[in-house]
N, C-alpha and C positions, 0 to 999 in steps of 0.2 A: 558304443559299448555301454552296456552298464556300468554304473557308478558301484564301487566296494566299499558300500556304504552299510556300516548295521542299523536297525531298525529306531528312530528316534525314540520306540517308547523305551527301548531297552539302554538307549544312553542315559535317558531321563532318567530313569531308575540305577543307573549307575553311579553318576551325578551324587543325586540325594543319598546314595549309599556312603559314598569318597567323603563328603562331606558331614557326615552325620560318624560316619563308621559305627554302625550300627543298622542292621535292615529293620527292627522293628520301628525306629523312628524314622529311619528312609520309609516305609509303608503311610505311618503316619501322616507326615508330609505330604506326601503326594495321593492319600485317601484311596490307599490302596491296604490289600492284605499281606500281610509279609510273605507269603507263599508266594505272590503272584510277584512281589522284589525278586526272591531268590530267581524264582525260575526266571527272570526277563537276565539277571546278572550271568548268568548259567548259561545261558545261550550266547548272551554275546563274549562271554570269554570260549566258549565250542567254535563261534564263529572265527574271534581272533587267534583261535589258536594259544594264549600265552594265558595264565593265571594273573588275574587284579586282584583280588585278595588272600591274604594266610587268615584262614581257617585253624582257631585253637579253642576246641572243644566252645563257650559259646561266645566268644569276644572274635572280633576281625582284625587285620591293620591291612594296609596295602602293601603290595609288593611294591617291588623299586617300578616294573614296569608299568605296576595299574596307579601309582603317584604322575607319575610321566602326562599317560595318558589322561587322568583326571580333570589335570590342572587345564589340559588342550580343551579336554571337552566342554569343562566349564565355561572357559573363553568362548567358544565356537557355539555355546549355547545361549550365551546372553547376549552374544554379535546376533543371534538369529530372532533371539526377545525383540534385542532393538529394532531393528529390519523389519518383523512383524508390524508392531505398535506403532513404528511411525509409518508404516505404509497404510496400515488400519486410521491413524485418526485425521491421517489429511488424501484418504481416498486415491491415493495414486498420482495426486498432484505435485509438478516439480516446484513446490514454493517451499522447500524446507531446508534451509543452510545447516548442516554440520559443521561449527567451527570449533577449532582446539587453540587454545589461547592463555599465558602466564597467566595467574594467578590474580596480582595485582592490578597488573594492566589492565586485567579485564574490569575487574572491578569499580577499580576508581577513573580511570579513561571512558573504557568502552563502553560499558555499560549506563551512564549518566548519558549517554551521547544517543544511545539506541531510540529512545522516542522518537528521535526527528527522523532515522531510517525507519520504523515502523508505521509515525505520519504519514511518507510519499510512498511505502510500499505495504498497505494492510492487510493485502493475499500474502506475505513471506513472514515466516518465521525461521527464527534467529536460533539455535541450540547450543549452546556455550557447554565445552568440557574442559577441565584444568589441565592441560599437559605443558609441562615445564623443558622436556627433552627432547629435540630432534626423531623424527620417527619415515617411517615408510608407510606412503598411504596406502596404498594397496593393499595393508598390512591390517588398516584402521576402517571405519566408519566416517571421519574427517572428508569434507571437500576441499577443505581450507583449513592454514592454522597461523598463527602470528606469534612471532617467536622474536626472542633477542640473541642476537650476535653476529655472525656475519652474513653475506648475503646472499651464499652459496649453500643449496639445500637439493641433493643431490634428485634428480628426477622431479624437480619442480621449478616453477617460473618464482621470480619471488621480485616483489616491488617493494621499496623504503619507504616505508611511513616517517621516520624521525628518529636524530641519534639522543642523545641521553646525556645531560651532567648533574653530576651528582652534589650536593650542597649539605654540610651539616646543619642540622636541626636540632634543638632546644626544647623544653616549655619554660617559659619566662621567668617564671618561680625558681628555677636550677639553678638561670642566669644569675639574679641578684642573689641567692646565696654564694655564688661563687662565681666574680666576675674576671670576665677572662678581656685584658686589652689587647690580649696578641694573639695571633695561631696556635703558637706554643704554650696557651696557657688551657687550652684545651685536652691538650694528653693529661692533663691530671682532675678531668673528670672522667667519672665509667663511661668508655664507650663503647655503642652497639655495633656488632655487625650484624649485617648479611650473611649468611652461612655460606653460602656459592659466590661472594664477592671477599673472601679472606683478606686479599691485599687493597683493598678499598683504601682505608684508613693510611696504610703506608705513604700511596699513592699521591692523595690529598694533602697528607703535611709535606711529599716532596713539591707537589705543584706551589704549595705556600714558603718552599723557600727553610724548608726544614727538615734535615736531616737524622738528626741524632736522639729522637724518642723513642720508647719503647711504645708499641700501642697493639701489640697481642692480647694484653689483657681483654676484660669484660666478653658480658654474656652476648651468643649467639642467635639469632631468627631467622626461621626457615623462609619467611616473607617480607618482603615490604610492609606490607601492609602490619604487620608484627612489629615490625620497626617503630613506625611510625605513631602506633597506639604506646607503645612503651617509650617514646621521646614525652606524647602528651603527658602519660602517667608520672614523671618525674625521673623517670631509672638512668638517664644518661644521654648522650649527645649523641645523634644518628645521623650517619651518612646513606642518602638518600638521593633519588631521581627528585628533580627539582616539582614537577608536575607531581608528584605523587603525595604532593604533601600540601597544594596549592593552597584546596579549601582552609586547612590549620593554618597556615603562614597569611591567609586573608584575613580571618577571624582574628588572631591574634592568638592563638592555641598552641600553635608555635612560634620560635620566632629562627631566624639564621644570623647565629653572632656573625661572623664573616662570610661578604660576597663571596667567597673563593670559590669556585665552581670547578672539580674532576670531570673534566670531558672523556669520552670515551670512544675508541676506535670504532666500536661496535653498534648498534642501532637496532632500531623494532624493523620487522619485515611483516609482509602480509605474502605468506607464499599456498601455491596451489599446482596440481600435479599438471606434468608435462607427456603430451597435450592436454589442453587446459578443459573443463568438463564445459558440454554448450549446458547445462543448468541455469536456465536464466534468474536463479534466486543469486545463484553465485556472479553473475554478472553485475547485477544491481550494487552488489554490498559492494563489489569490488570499484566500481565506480565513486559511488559516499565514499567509502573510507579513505580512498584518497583524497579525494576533494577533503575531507574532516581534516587527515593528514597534514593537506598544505594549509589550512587555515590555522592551525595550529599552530606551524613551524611561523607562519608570518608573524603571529601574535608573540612566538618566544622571540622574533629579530626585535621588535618593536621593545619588547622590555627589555634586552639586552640593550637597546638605544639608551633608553629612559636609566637603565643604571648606571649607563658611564656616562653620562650627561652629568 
């Protein structure tokens, strides 16, 4: 059967219209003449049958149903940019991972790591996009995504990289203006959260044997990585993923008044849809990143030795 599909030029120009609201700048854009916007917009609402814009003598807006569809088309047009370009700059070849991965992690973990997968693998590239939330691949561009929480990620395989404990952070300069000998002398400096980790703080002063603080106050970060720049910068005491702050607590940049360590039920996964794609780029990583995975976790048993020692 034929596809009931309307004509790309006439989405394109629909597109630029939604977003512009206005056809002489949708013409513009797309080095076209306005006449030739309207009439591509005119056909495909003939075709859809339904009105996408109100027309009021020379301004536009959308109707509720050409918003609707807008927003679709948009999506589905820059799903097919992507799809183009990356099929255009590596010729059809399967060396191209799509992976979607936290924000942080990727940053300060994964990314430092990537040279030595791009040393034993220099036909694969790697493409990192920030998605924070559970999703549907089918749905996505993703081969792959690596995510925190649990291990259950509905239609897909998912392997443990490693769980997480979270340790408060300093810069050293806070410390001696305000030195804290106990747990509880820390709820009375500003503390940071994590915006998606609210009870963090609770948490940790219960693991420390402490109940009765208030620790609501202070400002919120969308990121770790936010965090951990606003501990350096002086603003307050961050509770944080131990690794995510290595490099500063090496340097000396930061420091952690108390070992006390919030472990968490939860962990990184590296999941991928089920059945699993034969894409041999996605085979390779998925190999490294485990092997990385366990070198890692060895190295955290080992310091975890060295500190109760």
């Amino acid at each position: 059967m034929r596809r009931r599909i309307p004509s790309i030029e006439a989405l394109v120009a629909f597109e630029a219209a939604a977003r512009h609201l206005n056809f002489t700048r949708a013409a513009d854009a797309l080095s076209l003449t306005q006449s030739a916007v309207c009439k591509q917009i005119a056909s495909l609402e003939d075709y859809l049958g339904v009105p996408l814009f109100n027309r009021i003598k020379k301004r536009i807006s959308l109707t509720e149903a050409g918003a609707v569809y807008a927003k679709r088309v948009s999506e589905d047009l820059d799903r097919l940019e992507r799809n183009t370009i990356s099929l255009m700059s590596h010729r059809g070849e399967r060396n191209v991972l799509e992976l979607a991965v936290i924000p942080t992690f990727g940053s300060r973990w994964l990314i430092p790591r990537l040279a030595q997968f791009h040393a034993a693998n220099p036909g694969i590239t790697v493409n990192l996009t920030t998605r924070s939330d559970p999703f549907v691949f089918t749905e996505t561009p993703f081969d792959a995504a690596i995510h925190f929480g649990s291990s259950v990620w509905p239609g897909a395989i998912s392997h443990p990289l490693f769980g997480e404990e979270m340790v408060p952070v300093c810069s050293p300069q806070l410390l001696r203006q305000h030195p804290c000998r106990e747990p509880r002398e820390l709820a009375r400096l500003p503390l940071l959260h994590q915006t998606n980790r609210h009870a963090a703080w609770q948490r940790w002063f219960e693991v420390a044997g402490i109940k009765d603080v208030d620790v609501m106050g202070g400002p919120r970060f969308d990121l770790f990585s936010m965090l951990v720049e606003a501990a350096c910068a002086g603003l307050g005491v961050a509770l944080v993923p131990r690794f995510l702050a290595l490099s500063e607590l090496a340097s000396g940049e930061l420091v952690a008044p108390f070992d006390i360590a919030l472990r968490s039920e939860m962990g990184y996964h590296l999941v991928y849809p089920d059945p699993p794609s034969t894409n041999p780029a996605l085979q390779r990583f998925t190999g490294w990143l485990l092997a990385e995975a366990a070198a890692y976790r060895d190295s955290q048993d080992l310091g975890d030795a060295a500190r109760a020692a």
